[in-house]
Structure formats: structure tokens, C-alpha cells
N, C-alpha and C positions, 0 to 999 in steps of 0.2 A: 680572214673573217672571224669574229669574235664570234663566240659562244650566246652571248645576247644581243647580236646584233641587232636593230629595229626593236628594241623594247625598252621601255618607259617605265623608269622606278621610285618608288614616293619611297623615302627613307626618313623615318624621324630620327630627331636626337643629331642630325647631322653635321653640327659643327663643329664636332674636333672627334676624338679619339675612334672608336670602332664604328659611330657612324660616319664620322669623312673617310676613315677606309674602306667600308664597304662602298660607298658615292664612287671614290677613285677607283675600286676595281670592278666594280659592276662597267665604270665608264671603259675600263679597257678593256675590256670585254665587248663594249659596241653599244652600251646601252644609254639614255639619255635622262636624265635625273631631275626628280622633283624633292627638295630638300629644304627641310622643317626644324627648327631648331627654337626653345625658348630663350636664348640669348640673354638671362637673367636670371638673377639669383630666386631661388625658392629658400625661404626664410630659415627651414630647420637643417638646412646643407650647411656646415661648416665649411668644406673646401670650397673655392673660385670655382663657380660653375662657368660655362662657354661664353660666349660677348659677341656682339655682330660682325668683331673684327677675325674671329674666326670665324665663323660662316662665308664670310667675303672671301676665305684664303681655301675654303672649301673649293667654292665657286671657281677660284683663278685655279686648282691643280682638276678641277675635271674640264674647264676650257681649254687648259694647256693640254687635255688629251684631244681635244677637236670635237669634243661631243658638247652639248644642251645641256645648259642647267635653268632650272627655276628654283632661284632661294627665296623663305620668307622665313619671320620669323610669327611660331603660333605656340600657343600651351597646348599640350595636347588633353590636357585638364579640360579643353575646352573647343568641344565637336564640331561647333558651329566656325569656330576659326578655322581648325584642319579640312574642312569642308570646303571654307573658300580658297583656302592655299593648291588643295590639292586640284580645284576647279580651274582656278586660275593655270596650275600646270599644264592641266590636259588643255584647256583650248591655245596654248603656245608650242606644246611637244606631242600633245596624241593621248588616244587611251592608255589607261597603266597595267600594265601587266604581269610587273612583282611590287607586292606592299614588303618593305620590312621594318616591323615596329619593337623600332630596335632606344627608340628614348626612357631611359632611366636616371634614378638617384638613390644614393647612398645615404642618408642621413644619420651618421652614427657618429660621434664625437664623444669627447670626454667630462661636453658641459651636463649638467642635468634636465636629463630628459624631460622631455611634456609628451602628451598625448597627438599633439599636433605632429611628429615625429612620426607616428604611427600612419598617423591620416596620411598624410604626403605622402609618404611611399605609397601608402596602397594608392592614393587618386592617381600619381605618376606610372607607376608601374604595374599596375594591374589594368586602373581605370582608363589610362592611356592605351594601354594596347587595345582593351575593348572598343575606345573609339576611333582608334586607326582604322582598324578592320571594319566598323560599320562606316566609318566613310567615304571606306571604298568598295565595297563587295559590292553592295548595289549596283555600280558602273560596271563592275569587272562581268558580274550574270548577265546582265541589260545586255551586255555586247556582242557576251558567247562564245570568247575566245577564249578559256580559259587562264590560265593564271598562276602564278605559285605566290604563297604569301608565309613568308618567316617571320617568329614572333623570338626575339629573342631573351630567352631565361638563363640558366646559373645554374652552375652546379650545388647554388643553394633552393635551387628549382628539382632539386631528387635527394639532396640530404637534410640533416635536419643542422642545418649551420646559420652562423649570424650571428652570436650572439643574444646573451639577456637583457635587450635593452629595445623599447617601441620601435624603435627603426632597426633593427635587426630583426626584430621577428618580425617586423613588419615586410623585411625585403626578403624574408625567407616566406614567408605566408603569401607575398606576392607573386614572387617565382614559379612559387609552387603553383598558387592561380594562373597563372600564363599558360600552364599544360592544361590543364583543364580548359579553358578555352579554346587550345590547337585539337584538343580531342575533340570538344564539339564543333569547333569549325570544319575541320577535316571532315566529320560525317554531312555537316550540313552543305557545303559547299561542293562534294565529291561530285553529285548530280551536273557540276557543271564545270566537270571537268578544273574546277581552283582547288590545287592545292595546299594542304596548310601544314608547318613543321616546327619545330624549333632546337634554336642550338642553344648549347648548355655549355658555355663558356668555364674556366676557371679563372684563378684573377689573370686579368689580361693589362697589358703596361699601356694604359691611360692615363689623363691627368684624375681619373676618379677614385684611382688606386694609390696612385705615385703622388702624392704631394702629402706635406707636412701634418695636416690633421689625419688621416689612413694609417700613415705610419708609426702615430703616437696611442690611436686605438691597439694597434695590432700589436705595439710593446706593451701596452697595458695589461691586454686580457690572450691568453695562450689557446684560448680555444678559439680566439679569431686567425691567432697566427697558422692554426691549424688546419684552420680553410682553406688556405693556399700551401699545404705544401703537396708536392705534387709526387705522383710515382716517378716518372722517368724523372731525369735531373735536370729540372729548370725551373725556376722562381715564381717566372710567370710565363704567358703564352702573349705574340705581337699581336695587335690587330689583324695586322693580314692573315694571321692563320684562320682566326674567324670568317673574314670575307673570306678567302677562299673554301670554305665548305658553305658560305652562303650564297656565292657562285653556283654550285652544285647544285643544289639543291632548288635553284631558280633555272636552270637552264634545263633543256630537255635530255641532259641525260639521265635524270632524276622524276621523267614523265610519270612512273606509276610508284612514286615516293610519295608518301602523303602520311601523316598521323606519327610520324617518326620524332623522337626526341634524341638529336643527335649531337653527344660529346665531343668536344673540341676542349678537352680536360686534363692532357699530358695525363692522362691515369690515374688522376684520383678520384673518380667516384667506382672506380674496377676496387679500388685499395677499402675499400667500408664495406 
């Protein structure tokens, strides 16, 4: 029997990299999936962002474990669509019982920046994660069963990294706002037994890292390559090592974890 057997998880950003592995191991774990993806490009992103033809192949690797999915595709820019996606979830899988607002973007390239650079990230990753959590807590108190809800930030979410460019500070001023939020939510939500964390990645091997514009940033400017270099000796960190501490940290062995901001950073923010 898995570790989250009988529980219902709404994951943004679902369709390829660290959210279809969190989808897939949360599922082999027992748990049954509602997954969210904006399957489109957002303007100031230079790399290929995800496409519904991965979200579809999300869908076939948590079926192919025997568990429930519900995919849709929503901005998380936009409350009122996460609202019906995640509604629609529950009345086909049940109430939900881990949020992880795990949907981000990168907008850093070598074209010249605009201000709309800045905007993005924060509406994606700051304003996204805010409205993941308000459109679910409500359901998650309402019910009383409590809950765990991971928000996940960056090890540019506790240093001061990114780069001098609107979408660098912007994803670092973002990050950084995610803890600020697991702080306040963790206090506000502790009464009902939901609680709230987040993990603080280092670069991890996605297509958000690993493709051609990333790669040309990070020869460019030396203090981006410096972001990822890690203490112990690895490049980057998989997916699954993420999911597997946001396993943990969803499952009851993690019952009175709450307010925690937990590195999954091969040891570089120990190293500053």
C-alpha cells in the first residue's frame, strides 16, 4: 500500500518536467491526480514551453500506473479557470487533499529585455502560486480533513541569485515571495490541520534548464553559471529527487511539518 493511498492531488505546471514527476510519483504512491498545465507559450519565455501533447503523455504514464487522472489545460494567471479545472477534478476523483503549486517560468534570454519580463514572472510565479492555494483551501477547511500543500521555490527563493536582468530579479523576487506566502499560510491554515511547505530546488534537468536559450544565458553571464554549481558533485539534481521529498512531505510522515522550507540543493545554499 502506498504512502498516499486514497488521496487526490491537483498539481500545476503538470505537463513535463518536475511536475509530470511529481504526477507519476505521487501516483505510485496510491494517489490520484488532477493536473493543470498552460500548454502555451507565454510571450517573454524564449525556450519551448510544454504543449497538450505532453500533458497527454503525462496522463498515459500516471494511467499506466492504474491510478485517475484529470488533465486540463488553465493559466494559472487566471483563478477563475484553476477553479473550474480543479472543480471539475473533485466531482470525478474526490476531495483533494495535497495542492502542489509547483507551475513556473524562466524568462531570461539574451534578447533585450522589456518590463513585461518582469511582470510574467511575478503574475506566473508568485501570482500563480497565490491563486493555486486560494482555490483550494477553501475546499480543503470546508471538509476538515486536513491536508498538506507544497509550494515550490529555488534556491533563488533563500539567495540572492538570477541575474541583472527583469526576469532574473524577477524570478528571484518571486521565489523569494513563495516563502512568504508558505509562512503565512502555514500560520493561517495550521488551525485546520493543512499544512503548508516548500522545497527549494537547485537547477534540476528539465526542458526549462536543458535547452538551447538556458544554456546560452549561462555562457554568457558567470554569475548565472554560478547558480548551479553545487557542493557535492553534480551538475544538476533529477526530477524525482524533488518528488521524492515532496512525497514526504505530503504523506503522514511529515504530520507535524508545517512552515518548513526544505532544500533539495546538493548543497549549495550550505556553500554561501
Amino acid at each position: 500500500m502506498g504512502r498516499l493511498e486514497g488521496k487526490v492531488a491537483f498539481i500545476t505546471g503538470a505537463a513535463r518536467g518536475q511536475g509530470r514527476s511529481h504526477a507519476v510519483r505521487l501516483a505510485e504512491e496510491g494517489a490520484d491526480i488532477i493536473a493543470v498545465d498552460l500548454c502555451d507559450q507565454v510571450g517573454t519565455v524564449a525556450y519551448p514551453m510544454a504543449t497538450p501533447e505532453d500533458l497527454a503523455e503525462t496522463v498515459r504514464l500516471v494511467e499506466a500506473l492504474d491510478r485517475r487522472i484529470v488533465a486540463d489545460r488553465a493559466d494559472v494567471r487566471d483563478i477563475g479557470a484553476l477553479r473550474k479545472t480543479l472543480e471539475a477534478g473533485i466531482a470525478e476523483l474526490g476531495p483533494v487533499d495535497i495542492v502542489l503549486a509547483n507551475a513556473g517560468i524562466a524568462p531570461m534570454s539574451l534578447e533585450e529585455p522589456t518590463p513585461d519580463h518582469w511582470r510574467d514572472v511575478i503574475d506566473v510565479n508568485l501570482g500563480g502560486v497565490y491563486n493555486t492555494v486560494e482555490a483550494a483551501r477553501t475546499g480543503m477547511v470546508e471538509r476538515g480533513a486536513g491536508g498538506s500543500i507544497v509550494l515550490t521555490s529555488s534556491t533563488a527563493g533563500n539567495n540572492g541569485i538570477g541575474g541583472d536582468t527583469p526576469g532574473g530579479l524577477g524570478y528571484a523576487a518571486s521565489k523569494h515571495g513563495v516563502v512568504g506566502l508558505m509562512r503565512s499560510y502555514a500560520n493561517i491554515l495550521a488551525p485546520h490541520r493543512i499544512r503548508v511547505n516548500t522545497v527549494h530546488p537547485t537547477g534540476v534537468r528539465t526542458p526549462m534548464i536543458v535547452n538551447e536559450v538556458m544554456e546560452a544565458v549561462l555562457a554568457a553571464d558567470p554569475t548565472m553559471g554560478q547558480a548551479m554549481a553545487n557542493a557535492l558533485p553534480v551538475d544538476m539534481v533529477e526530477p524525482e529527487d524533488i518528488s521524492n521529498a515532496i512525497v514526504y512531505l505530503a504523506s503522514d510522515e511529515a504530520r507535524y511539518v508545517t512552515g518548513v522550507m526544505l532544500p533539495v540543493d546538493a548543497g549549495f545554499s550550505n556553500k554561501k
